[in-house]
N, C-alpha and C positions, 0 to 999 in steps of 0.2 A: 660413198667412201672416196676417200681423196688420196692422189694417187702418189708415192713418194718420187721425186725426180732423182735417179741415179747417177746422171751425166747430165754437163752440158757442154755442148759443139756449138763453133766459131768457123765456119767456114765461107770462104768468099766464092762464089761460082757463077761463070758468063750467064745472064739469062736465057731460062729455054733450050738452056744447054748441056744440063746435067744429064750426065753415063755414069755407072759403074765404075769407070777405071778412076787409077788415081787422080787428084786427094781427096774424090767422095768415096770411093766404094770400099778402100782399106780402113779410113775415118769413120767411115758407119758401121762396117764389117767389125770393128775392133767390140764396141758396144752393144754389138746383137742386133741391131735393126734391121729389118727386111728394104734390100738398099732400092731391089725394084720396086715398091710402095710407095718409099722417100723420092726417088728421081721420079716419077710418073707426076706425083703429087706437085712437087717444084716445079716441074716443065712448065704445068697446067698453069700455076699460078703466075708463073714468070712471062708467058707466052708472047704478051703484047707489050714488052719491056724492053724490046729490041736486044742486043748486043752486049749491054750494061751487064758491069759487074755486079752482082748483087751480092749482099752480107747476109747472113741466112744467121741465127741461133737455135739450134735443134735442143729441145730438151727430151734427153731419153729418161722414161721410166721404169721404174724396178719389174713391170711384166714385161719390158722389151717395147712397148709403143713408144712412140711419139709424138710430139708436137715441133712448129716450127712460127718459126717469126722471123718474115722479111725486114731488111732494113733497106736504106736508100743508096743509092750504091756513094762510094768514097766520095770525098771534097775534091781531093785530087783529080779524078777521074772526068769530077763533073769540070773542072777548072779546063781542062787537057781538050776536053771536047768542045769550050765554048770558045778558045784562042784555036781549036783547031789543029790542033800540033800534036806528034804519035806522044812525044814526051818532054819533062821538062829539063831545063838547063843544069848540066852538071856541076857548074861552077856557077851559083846563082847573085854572086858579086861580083863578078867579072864581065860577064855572057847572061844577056837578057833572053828567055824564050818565047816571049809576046806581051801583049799586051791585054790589062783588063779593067772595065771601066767597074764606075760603083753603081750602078744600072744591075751590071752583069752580075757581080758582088749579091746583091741584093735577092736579083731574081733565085743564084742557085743556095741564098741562106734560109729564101722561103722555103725553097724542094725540101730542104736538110732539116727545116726549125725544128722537126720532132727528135730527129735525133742528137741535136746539139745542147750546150751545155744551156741555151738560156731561151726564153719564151718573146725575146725583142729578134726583131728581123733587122735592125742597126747594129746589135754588140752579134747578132748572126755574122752578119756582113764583114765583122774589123774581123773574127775567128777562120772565115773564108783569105779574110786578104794575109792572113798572117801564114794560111797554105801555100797560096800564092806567093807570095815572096819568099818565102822557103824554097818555091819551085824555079827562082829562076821569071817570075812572071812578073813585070811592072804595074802594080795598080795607076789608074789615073781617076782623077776625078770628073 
């Protein structure tokens, strides 16, 4: 019998990091899920994922279980980590916050190709630099 999904969760959480307290355990708690099951279970799977943000989609169903599905943590995040920098330029036409090459581009559109809009690791790459330049970050070639 196939199970109807009731909800679905959108939540972002540090790898290997997830607790109870807020925005997972009121987020779960609002749904019925058993929130020590869900963090136990994420911890596990996040474990050797370091620090990274991870995107999680929890789908609850109508008897209160769940499922879940990792994603790869933000573009941003990965951009932020590979120039090095806590964050990017507030003013990103004025005030440059680093620099990224199309090497770097590349590598982190392969991490993401699953969850981006296309199956090319080239139109990956222009979707990455167009974060980057949002952020304040100089692509180079």
């Amino acid at each position: 019998m196939v199970k109807k999904v009731e909800r679905k969760l959108k939540l972002q959480i540090p790898a290997g990091k997830a607790n109870p307290a807020p925005p997972v355990g009121p987020a779960l708690g609002q749904v019925g899920v058993n929130i020590r099951d869900f963090v136990n279970r994420f911890n596990d799977a996040t474990k050797d994922m370091g620090g990274d943000i991870i995107p999680v989609e929890i789908s609850v169903y109508d008897d209160r279980s769940f499922d879940f599905v990792l994603k790869t943590s933000p573009a941003s995040r990965m951009i932020l980590k590979t120039i090095g920098k806590p964050k990017g330029s507030g003013k990103n036409v004025v005030s440059k916050a680093g620099e990224i090459t199309q090497k770097q581009l590349e590598e982190i559109a392969e991490a993401k190709l699953e969850d981006l809009n296309t199956n090319d690791v080239k139109q990956g790459a222009k979707i990455i630099a167009g974060t980057a330049r949002s952020m304040g970050v100089e692509v180079k070639d």
